[in-house]
N, C-alpha and C positions, 0 to 999 in steps of 0.2 A: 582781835580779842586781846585786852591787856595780858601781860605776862603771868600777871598773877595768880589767875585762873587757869592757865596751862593747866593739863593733864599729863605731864612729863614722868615717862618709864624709870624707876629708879636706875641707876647705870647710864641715863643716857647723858652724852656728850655731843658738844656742835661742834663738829670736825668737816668742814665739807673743803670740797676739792675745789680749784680756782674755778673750774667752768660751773660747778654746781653753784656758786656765791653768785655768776653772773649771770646763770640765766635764773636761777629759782627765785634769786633773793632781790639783786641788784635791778634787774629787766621790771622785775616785777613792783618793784616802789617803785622806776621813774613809773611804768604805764597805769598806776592804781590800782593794783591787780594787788590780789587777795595772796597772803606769802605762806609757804610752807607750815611757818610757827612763827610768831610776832616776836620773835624775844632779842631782837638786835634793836638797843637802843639809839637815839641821836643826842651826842652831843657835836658842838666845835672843835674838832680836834687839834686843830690849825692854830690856835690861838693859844692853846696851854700846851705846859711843863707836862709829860706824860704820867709826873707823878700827881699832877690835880686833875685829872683827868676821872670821871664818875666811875670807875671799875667795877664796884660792887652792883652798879644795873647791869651788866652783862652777867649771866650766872650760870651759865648752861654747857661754857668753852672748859677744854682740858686743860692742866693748868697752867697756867704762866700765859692765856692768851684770853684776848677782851676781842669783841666787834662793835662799831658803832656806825652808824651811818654819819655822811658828814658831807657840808660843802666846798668844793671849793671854788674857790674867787675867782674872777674872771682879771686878774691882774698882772704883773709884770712875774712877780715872787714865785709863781705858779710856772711859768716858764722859764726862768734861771734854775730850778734843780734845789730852791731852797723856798722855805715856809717858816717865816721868824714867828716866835713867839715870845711874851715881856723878857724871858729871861734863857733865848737861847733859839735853834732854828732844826730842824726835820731838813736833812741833805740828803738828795735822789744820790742812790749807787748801784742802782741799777734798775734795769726796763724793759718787760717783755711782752711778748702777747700773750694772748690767752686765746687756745682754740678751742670749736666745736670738740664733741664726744669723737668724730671719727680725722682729726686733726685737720680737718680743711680747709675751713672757712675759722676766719678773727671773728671773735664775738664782742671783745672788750681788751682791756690792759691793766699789767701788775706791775705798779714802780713801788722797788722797794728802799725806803728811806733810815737813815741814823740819825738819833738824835746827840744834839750838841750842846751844852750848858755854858754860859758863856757870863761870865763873873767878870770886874774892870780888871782890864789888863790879861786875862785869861778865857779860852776855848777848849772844852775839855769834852771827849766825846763819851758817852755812855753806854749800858749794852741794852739800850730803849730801841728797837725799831718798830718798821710799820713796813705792812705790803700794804695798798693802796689798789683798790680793784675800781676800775672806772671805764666807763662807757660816755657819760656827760659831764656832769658839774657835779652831780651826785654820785657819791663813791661808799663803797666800806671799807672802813679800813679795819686790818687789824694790827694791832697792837701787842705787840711782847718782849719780853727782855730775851737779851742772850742769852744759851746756858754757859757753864764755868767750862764747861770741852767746848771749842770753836767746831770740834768734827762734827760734833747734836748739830752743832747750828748748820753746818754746812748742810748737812742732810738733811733738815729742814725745809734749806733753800733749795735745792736739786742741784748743790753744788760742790760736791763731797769729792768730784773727779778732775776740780779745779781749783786747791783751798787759796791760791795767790790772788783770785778772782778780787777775794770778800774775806776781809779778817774782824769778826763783830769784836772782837778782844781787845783789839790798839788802841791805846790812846792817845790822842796830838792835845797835845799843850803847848800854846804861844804865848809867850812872856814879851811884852815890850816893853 
């Protein structure tokens, strides 16, 4: 059912946990199976700037986060750890599993990505990431910015006990 007719609880928000994205949502579009609530849109996300990226079709997330479904390529860019886009590249900085409810069994995988804008002569990193949930070629990803405390972000990532890990804050600028 389009999103538009949703019958959505005032208050409600799409907050779900890695395993809930991969078995309710993710499992369920590759095998054509009927989803929870239709309201994760597809775009490309692989190809654009995350600021052109369709945000206002996702409407349902708390704030500061989008989901979209999306493909990815079966090409080289996909296994280097990097995903160019016109004007800048989505860099892997980390990769985990994702397990069942009773932590047993892998059901799927979360690479989580920074994006990087990249002007002539300059490489400037941003507080734009993505965790990337996937099982095939078809993934969701979602999409958000930092916040201004790196600690939000850490505890975000389940990484508040590690902050040397992942610093979403730094910025690398290369001048040649």
């Amino acid at each position: 059912m389009p999103s538009s007719s949703l019958n959505i609880p005032s208050g409600y928000k799409f907050c779900p946990t890695d395993t809930e994205i991969v078995i309710h949502y993710l499992k369920r579009k590759i095998l054509d199976q009927q989803l929870p609530a239709d309201i994760i849109p597809t775009a490309d996300v692989y190809s654009k700037n995350p600021r052109e990226l369709p945000l206002s079709k996702f409407k349902y997330s708390v704030d500061n986060e989008w989901y979209f479904f999306s493909t990815r390529l079966k090409d080289n860019r996909f296994t280097t750890g990097y995903r160019y886009t016109t004007d800048g590249y989505w860099h892997s900085i980390l990769n985990e599993n994702i397990l069942d409810e009773d932590d047993e069994v892998i059901i799927g995988f979360v690479e989580m990505l920074t994006f990087y804008e990249r002007k002539p002569l300059q490489v400037t990193k941003t507080n734009w990431l993505m965790q990337e949930y996937r099982i095939s070629e078809l993934v969701i990803c979602k999409i958000f910015r930092a916040e201004d405390d790196p600690g939000k972000c850490l505890e975000v990532l389940g990484m508040e006990d590690d902050p040397e890990r992942f610093n979403p804050m730094s910025t690398v600028v290369y001048n040649n």
